[in-house]
Every structure is written in structure tokens, then in C-alpha cells.
One Martini backbone bead per residue (centre of mass of N, CA, C, O) as a GRO file, in nm:
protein
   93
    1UNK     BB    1  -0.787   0.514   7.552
    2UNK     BB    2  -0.848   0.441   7.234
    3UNK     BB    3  -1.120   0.268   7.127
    4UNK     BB    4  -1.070   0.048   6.810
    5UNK     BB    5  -0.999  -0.159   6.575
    6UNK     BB    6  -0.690  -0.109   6.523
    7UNK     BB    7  -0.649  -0.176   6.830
    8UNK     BB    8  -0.753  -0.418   6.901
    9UNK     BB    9  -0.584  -0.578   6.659
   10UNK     BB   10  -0.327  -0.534   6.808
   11UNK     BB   11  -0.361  -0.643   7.084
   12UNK     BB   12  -0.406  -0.909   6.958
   13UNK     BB   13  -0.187  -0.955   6.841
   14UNK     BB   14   0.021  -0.939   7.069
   15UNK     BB   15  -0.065  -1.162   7.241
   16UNK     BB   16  -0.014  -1.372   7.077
   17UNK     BB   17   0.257  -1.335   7.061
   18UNK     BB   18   0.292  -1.342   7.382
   19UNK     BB   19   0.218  -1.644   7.405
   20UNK     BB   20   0.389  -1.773   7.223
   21UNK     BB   21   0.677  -1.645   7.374
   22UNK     BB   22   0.596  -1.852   7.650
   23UNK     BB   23   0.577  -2.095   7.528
   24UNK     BB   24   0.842  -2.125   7.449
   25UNK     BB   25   0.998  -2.087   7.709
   26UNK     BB   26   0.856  -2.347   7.808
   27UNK     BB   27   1.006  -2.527   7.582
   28UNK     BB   28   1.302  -2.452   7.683
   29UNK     BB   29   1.284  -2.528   8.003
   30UNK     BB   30   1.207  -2.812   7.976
   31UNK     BB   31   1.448  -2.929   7.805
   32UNK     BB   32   1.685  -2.830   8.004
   33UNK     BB   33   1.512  -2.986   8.252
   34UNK     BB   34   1.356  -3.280   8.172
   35UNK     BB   35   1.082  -3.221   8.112
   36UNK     BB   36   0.770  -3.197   8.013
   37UNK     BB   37   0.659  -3.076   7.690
   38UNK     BB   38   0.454  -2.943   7.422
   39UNK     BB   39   0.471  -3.155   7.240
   40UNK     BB   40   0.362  -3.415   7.409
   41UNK     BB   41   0.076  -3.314   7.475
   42UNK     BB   42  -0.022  -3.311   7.143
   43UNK     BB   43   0.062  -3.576   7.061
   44UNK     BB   44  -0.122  -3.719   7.260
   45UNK     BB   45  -0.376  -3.593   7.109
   46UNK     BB   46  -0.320  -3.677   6.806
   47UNK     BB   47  -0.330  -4.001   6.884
   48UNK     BB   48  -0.642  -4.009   7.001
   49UNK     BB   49  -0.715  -3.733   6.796
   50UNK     BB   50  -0.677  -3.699   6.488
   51UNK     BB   51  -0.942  -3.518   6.339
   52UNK     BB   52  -0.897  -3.289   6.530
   53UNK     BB   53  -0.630  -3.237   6.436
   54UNK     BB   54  -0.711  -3.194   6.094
   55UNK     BB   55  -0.924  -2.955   6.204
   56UNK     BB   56  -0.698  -2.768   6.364
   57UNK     BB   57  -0.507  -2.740   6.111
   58UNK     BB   58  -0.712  -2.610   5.866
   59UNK     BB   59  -0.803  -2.374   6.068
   60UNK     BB   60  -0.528  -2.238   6.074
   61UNK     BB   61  -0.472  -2.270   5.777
   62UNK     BB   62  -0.697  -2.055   5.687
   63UNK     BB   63  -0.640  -1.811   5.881
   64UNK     BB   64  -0.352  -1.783   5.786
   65UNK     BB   65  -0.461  -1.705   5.446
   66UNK     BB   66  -0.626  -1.469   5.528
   67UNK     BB   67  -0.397  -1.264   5.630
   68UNK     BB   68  -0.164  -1.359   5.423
   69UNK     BB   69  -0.310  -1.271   5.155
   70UNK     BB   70  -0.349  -1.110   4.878
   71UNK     BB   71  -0.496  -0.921   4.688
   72UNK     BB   72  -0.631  -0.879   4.375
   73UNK     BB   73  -0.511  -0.962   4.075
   74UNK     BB   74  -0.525  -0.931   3.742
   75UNK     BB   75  -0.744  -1.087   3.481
   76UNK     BB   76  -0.980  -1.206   3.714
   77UNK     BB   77  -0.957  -0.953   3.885
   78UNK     BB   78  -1.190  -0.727   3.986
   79UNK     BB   79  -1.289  -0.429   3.962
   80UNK     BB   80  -1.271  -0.136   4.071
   81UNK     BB   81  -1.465   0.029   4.354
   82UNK     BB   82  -1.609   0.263   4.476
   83UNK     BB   83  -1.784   0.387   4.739
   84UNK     BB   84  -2.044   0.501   4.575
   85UNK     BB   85  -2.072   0.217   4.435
   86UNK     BB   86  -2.139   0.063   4.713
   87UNK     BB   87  -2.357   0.249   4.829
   88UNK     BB   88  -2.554   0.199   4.618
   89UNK     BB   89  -2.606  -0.077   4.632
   90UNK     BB   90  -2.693  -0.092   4.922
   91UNK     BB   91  -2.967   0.089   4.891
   92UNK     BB   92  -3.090  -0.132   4.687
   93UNK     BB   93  -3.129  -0.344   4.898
   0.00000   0.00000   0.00000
């Protein structure tokens, strides 16, 4: 297996997609059968501490808009630029 960043950011979305589908799986095993669900133990959470809520709310919503943002396109968008102009900024600097 050739480790590269293509490689790793797969891995990495897979795991996290395969966390979340292992937590649904224990929220719909728990409400089936009468336990306590993962959505009590947040709701407790977010009433101790709103604050922190708040603030892990802001980042989620940060981190996921960030990688579902599309490119700059438009009026206002810079203008494209070669990869030879781009590290030729970088050697002057």
C-alpha cells in the first residue's frame, strides 16, 4: 500500500463515515430496545455546558463548509493563475 495524501484523506473519510454509521447503528439498537440513546447523553451535555456547545456547533459547521464550499467563480473571483506564476511569487519571496 503507497501511503500519499490522496491515500490518507480516503482513509480518513472512510473511518469517520464508518464512526458515524457504527453510532447510528448503536442509536437505533438503543431506542429499539429501551436503552439510553447518544442524543441523551449530548442533550446533557449541551445543557451543562451551552457555551461549549456553541462553540463545537460553529466548528463543525466551519470545517464542513470548508470542504463543501465550491471554487471562486464570478465577478469578484481572482483571476487564474499559471503554477510558474505562482512559484515564481514564491522564489521572490
Amino acid at each position: 500500500m503507497i501511503l500519499n495524501r490522496g491515500n490518507l484523506v480516503s482513509f480518513l473519510v472512510t473511518a469517520f463515515v464508518g464512526a458515524i454509521f457504527l453510532l447510528m447503528v448503536f442509536e437505533t439498537w438503543a431506542l429499539f430496545t429501551g436503552n439510553k440513546p447518544i442524543t441523551d447523553y449530548f442533550r446533557e451535555a449541551v445543557h451543562e455546558l451551552p457555551g461549549l456547545g456553541f462553540v463545537v456547533a460553529i466548528l463543525v459547521g466551519i470545517t464542513i463548509g470548508h470542504f463543501l464550499w465550491g471554487p471562486a467563480s464570478g465577478l469578484l473571483a481572482p483571476a487564474p493563475r499559471t503554477i510558474r506564476q505562482l512559484m515564481s511569487r514564491r522564489a521572490a519571496n
